[in-house]
C-alpha positions in Angstrom: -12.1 -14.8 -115.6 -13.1 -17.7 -117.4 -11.4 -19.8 -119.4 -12.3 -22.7 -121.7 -10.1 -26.3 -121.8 -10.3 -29.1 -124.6 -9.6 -32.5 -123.5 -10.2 -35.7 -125.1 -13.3 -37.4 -124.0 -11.0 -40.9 -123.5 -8.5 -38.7 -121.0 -11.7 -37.0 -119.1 -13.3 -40.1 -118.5 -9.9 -41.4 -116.4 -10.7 -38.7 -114.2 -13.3 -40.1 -112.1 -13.8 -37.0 -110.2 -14.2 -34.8 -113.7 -16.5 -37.1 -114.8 -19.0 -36.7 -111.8 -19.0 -33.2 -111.8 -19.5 -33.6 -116.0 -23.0 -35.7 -115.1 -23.8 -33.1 -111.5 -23.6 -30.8 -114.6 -26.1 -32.2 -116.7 -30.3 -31.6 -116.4 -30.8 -35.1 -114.9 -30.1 -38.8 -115.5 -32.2 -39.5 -119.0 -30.9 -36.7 -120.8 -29.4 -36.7 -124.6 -25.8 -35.5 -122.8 -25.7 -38.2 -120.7 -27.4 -41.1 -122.5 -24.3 -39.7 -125.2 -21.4 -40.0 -122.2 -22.8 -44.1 -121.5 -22.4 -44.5 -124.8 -18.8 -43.4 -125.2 -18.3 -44.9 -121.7 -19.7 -48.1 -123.2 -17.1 -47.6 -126.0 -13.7 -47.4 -123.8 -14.7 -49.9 -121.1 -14.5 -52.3 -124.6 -11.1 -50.8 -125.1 -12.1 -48.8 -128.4 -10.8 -45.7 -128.9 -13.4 -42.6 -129.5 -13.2 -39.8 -131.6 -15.0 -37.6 -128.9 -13.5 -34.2 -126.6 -14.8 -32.3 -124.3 -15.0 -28.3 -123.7 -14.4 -27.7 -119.9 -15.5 -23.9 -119.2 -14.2 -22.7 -116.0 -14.7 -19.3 -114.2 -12.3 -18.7 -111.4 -11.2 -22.3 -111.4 -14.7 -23.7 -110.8 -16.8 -25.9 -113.7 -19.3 -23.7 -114.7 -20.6 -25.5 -117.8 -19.1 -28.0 -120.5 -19.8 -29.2 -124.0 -19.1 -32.6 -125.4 -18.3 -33.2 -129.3 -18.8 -36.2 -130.9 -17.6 -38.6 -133.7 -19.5 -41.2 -133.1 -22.5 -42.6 -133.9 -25.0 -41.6 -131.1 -26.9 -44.1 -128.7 -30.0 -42.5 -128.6 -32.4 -41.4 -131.7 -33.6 -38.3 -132.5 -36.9 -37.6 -134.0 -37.7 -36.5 -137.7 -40.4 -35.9 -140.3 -38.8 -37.4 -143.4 -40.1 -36.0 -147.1 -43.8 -38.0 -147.4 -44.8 -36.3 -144.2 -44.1 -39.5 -142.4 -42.8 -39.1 -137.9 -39.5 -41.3 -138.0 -36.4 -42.0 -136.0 -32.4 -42.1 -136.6 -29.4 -41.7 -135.2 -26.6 -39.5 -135.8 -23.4 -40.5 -137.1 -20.7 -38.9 -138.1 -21.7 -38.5 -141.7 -23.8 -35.4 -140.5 -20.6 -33.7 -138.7 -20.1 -33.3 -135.2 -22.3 -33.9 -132.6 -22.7 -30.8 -130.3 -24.2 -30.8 -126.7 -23.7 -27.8 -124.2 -24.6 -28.0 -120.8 -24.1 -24.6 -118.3 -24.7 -24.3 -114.5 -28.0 -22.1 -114.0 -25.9 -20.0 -112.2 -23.9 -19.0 -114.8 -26.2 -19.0 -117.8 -26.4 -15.3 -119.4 -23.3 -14.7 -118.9 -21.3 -15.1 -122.3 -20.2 -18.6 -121.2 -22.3 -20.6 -123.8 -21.2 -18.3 -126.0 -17.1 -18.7 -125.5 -17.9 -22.6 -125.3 -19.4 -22.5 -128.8 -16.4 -20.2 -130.4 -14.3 -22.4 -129.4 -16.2 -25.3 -130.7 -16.3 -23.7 -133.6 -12.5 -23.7 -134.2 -12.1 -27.4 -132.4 -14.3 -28.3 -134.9 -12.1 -26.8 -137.6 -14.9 -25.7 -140.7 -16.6 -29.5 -139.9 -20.3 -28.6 -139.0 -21.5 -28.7 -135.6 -25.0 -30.5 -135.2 -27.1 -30.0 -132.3 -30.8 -31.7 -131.4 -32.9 -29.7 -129.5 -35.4 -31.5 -127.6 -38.0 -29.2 -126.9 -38.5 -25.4 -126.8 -35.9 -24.5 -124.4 -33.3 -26.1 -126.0 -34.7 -24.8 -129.3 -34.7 -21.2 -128.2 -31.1 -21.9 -126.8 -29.2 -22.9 -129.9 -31.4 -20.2 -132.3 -28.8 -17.9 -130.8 -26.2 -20.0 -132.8 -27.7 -20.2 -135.9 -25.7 -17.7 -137.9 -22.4 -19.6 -136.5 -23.7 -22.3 -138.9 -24.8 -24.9 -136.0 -27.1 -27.2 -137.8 -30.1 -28.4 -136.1 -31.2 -32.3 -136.8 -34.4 -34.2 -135.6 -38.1 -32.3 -135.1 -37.1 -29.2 -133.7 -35.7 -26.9 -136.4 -33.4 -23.5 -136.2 
């Protein structure tokens, strides 16, 4: 059975163990997700609140995948072509909704579990749009499946 938790980012990141299995759970060490979780980490180590949660999906009480949503203005830039045709570079911030990021265990991908995480995203994020950046064709072809849930895609790579 699975079954999908929301926790606050601050109260995930007490959790030492949670948070290790959060970065086992992600595709390496540079990625968007985790460049995103030193940020936030950067942010509570100062003592600052975040306006962040996470979406734990479990499947007979093992982490199979997880999603974070953010508030914040992200650490890392995202790539655009801006109205004169020009290749440029911003961040996100909240302005633009809610950062989405999904991560699931190739063991479990196909299975409906992406799909669960993003419904209940969906009504986390209470009619606040969800913005994802896909970073090449994988993740491109990945969030196309959540296009008519009204994700919106930001940077390059375009639903």
């Amino acid at each position: 059975m699975l079954s999908i938790k929301r926790m606050d980012y601050a109260k995930a990141y007490r959790n030492r163990e949670l948070m290790l299995s959060l970065r086992k759970l992600t595709l390496d060490q540079y990625s968007g997700l985790n460049k995103e979780m030193n940020n936030l980490e950067c942010f509570l180590r100062m003592g600052r609140k975040t306006d962040a949660k996470v979406l734990l999906a479990y499947k007979d009480d093992h982490l199979v995948g997880w999603a974070l949503m953010s508030r914040e203005e992200s650490a890392w830039h995202y790539d655009f072509i801006n109205r004169n045709g020009l290749h440029c570079q911003k961040k996100f911030n909240a302005g633009n909704g809610i950062l989405f990021e999904v991560f699931v265990h190739p063991d479990y991908r196909r299975q409906g579990v992406a799909s669960r995480i993003m419904k209940k995203a969906k009504l986390v994020a209470n009619g606040t749009r969800l913005c994802v950046i896909p970073w090449n064709d994988v993740s491109l072809d990945f969030y196309k499946n959540f296009k008519t849930m009204g994700v919106k895609s930001i940077g390059s790579y375009r639903l």
